[in-house]
Every structure is written in structure tokens, then in C-alpha cells.
C-alpha positions as CSV (number, residue, x, y, z in Angstrom):
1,X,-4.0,-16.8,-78.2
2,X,-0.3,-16.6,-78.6
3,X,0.2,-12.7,-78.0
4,X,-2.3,-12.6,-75.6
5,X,-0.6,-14.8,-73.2
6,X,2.6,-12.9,-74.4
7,X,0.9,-9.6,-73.5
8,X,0.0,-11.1,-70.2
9,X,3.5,-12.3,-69.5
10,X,4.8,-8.6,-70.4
11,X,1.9,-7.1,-68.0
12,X,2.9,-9.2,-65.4
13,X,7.1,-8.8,-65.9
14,X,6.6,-5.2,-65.7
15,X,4.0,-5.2,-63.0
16,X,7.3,-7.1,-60.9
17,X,9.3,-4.8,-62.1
18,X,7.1,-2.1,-60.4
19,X,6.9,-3.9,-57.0
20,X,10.6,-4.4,-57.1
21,X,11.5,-0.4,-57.5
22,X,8.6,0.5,-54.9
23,X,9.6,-2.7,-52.3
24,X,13.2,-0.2,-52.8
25,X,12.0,3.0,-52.5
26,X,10.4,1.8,-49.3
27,X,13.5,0.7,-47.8
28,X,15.3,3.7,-48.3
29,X,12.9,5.8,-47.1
30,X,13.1,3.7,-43.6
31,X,16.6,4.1,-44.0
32,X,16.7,7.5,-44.5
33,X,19.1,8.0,-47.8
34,X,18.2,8.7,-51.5
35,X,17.3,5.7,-53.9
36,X,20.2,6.8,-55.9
37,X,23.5,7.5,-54.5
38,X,26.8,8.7,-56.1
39,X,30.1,6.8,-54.5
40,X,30.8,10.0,-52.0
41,X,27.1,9.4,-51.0
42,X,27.4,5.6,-50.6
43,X,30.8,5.8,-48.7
44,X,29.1,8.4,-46.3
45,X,25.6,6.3,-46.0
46,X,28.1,3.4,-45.4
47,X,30.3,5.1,-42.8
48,X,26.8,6.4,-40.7
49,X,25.4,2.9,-40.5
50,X,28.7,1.4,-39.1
51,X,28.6,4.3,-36.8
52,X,25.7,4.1,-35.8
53,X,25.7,0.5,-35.2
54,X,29.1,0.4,-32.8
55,X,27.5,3.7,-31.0
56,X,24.9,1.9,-29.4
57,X,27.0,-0.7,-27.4
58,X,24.4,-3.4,-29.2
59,X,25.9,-6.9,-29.8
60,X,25.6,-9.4,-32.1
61,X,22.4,-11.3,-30.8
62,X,23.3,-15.5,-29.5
63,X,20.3,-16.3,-32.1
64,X,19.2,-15.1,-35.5
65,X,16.5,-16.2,-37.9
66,X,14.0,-17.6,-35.2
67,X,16.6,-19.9,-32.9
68,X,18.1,-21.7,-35.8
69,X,21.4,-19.6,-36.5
70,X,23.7,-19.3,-33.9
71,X,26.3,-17.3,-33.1
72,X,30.0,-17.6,-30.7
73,X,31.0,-14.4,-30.6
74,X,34.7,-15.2,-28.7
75,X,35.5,-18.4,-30.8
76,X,33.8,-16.7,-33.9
77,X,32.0,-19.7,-34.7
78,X,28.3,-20.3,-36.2
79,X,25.9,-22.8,-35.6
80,X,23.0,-24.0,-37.0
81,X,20.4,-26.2,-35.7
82,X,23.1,-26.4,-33.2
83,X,26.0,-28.1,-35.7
84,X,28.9,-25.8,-36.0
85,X,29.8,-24.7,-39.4
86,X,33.2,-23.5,-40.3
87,X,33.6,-20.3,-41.9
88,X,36.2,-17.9,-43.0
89,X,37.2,-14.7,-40.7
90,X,36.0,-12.6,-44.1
91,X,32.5,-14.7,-44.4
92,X,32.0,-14.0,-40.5
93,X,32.3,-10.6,-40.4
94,X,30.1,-10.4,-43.5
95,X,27.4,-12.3,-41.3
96,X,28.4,-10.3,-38.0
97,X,27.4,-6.7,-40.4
98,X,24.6,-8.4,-41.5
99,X,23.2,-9.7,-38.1
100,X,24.0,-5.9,-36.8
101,X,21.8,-5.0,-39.1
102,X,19.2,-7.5,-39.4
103,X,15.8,-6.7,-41.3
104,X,17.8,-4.1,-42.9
105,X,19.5,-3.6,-46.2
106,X,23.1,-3.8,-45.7
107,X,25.3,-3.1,-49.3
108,X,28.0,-3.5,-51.1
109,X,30.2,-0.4,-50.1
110,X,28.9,-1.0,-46.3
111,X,30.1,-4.1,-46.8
112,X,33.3,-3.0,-48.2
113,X,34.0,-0.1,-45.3
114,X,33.2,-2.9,-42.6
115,X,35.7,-5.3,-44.1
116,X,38.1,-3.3,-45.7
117,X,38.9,-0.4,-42.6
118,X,40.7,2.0,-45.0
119,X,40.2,3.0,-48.7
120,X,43.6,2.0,-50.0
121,X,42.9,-1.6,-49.0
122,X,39.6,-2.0,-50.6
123,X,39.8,-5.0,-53.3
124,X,37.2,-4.9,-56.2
125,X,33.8,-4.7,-55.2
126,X,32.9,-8.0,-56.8
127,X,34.9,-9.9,-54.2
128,X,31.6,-8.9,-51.5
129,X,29.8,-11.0,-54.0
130,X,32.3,-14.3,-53.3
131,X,32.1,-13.8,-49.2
132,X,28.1,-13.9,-49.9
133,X,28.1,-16.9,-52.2
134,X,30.2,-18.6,-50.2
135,X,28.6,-17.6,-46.8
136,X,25.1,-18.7,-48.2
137,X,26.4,-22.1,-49.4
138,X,27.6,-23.1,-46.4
139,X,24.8,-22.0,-44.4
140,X,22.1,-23.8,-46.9
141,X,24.5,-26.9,-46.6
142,X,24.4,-26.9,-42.9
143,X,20.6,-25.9,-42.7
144,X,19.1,-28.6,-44.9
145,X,18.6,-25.5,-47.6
146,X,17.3,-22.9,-45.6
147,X,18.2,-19.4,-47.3
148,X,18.9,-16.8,-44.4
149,X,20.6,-13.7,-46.5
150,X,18.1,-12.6,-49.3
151,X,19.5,-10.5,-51.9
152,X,17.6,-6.8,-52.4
153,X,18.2,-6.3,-56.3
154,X,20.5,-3.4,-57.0
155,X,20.8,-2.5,-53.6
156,X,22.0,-5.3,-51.3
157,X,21.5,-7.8,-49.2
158,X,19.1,-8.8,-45.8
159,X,19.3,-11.4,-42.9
160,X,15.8,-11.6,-42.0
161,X,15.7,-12.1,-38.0
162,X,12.1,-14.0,-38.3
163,X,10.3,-17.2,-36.8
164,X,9.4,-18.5,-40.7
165,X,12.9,-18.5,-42.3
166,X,12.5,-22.1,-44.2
167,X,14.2,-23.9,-47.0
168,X,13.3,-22.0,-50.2
């Protein structure tokens, strides 16, 4: 009974596993680059998505994530549920890439080009980890323990702009 229920939980790890690599191969393919990237790659896949982003004029929306985040573009200030949070220049222009690209897979070297303008200044990568910590702390704090930015294994991370974003 004992390695059948072990079997099962194998079956159903790599069955995950499988959902996991497919969930990514379907969100590159809507973004239009390879699965696997080398750092040239990434850098340019990072650069076209800024690009892209500032050449259509779009702003940052008032509201994200059905109404309840909100954002102050000219005092660079956040809301939610309509109680200001405070947040670090670094942890708001983290949010501000992410709410560019909302519904859409932002990484780590996006990330890096969007905070860090030229290549000499780039930190290690890891620190994009810290801003994103921190970031979602203090919006699950302020939120009641609503998770906004979901993290995309091995590829990124996601502000889903949608009506059921709830405590998870």
C-alpha cells in the first residue's frame, strides 16, 4: 500500500512538473522568444519589451488587480484598498515594469535593464529577488494577505490585472 501511494505521489509530482514546463512554453510562445535563452538573448528579449512598452505612449493604469491596487503616478505612491503603503523608489519601479506589463511574464534581466539603465551598473541578479520579497510583503501586509505578483518558476514573475486576485 506503501509504494503504491508512493508511485501515485511520483505520478502526480511529475505530472506537475509537466504542466509547469507546458504552462512555460505557452507563455513564450505568446511572447514571442525561445524557452531557452543565452544572456545576449535575454538582454535583447529584455531591451524589446521595455521598448516596446515606452513606444506606445501607454501609462501605468490608476488601478490594477480588479480596483484594489492603486497607483500615484506623480507622488509615486501605492494604495491598496485605498491605504497608502510606502515603498522604496527600487520596489516601485519593480511594480511600475510589472503593471506595464501586466498578465505577462516580466524577468529577471528585464527587471535588471529597467532598473539598472546601463550594464556597468547592474548589481547581482539576486538583488531583483529582495525588491520582489520585499515588494510582496508589503503589499500582502497592507492587503490583508492578498498575493498580487505570482512567481512563474524559472522564468519570472506576473501581476495578474484580474477581478478574483484574493488572499492566498
Amino acid at each position: 500500500m506503501l509504494d503504491r501511494s508512493r508511485r501515485r505521489f511520483e505520478e502526480g509530482t511529475k505530472l506537475v512538473e509537466e504542466a509547469h514546463k507546458l504552462l512555460a512554453d505557452v507563455q513564450q510562445a505568446i511572447l514571442g522568444s525561445p524557452r531557452s535563452m543565452s544572456p545576449e538573448d535575454s538582454e535583447e528579449a529584455a531591451s524589446k519589451l521595455l521598448a516596446s512598452l515606452k513606444s506606445t505612449g501607454s501609462e501605468m493604469p490608476e488601478t490594477l488587480c480588479g480596483g484594489r491596487l492603486s497607483v500615484d503616478q506623480v507622488q509615486r505612491l501605492i494604495r491598496i484598498d485605498g491605504h497608502p503603503i510606502g515603498i522604496t523608489e527600487m520596489e516601485y519601479r519593480v511594480l511600475e515594469l510589472l503593471a506595464f506589463a501586466r498578465n505577462n511574464v516580466v524577468t529577471r534581466a528585464m527587471l535588471l535593464k529597467h532598473l539598472y539603465r546601463r550594464a556597468d551598473d547592474q548589481p547581482q541578479p539576486k538583488i531583483i529577488d529582495v525588491f520582489i520579497s520585499k515588494l510582496r510583503k508589503k503589499l500582502r501586509n497592507a492587503s490583508g494577505g492578498a498575493e498580487f505578483i505570482e512567481t512563474i518558476p524559472q522564468r519570472g514573475w506576473i501581476l495578474r490585472d484580474i477581478d478574483a486576485t484574493s488572499g492566498a
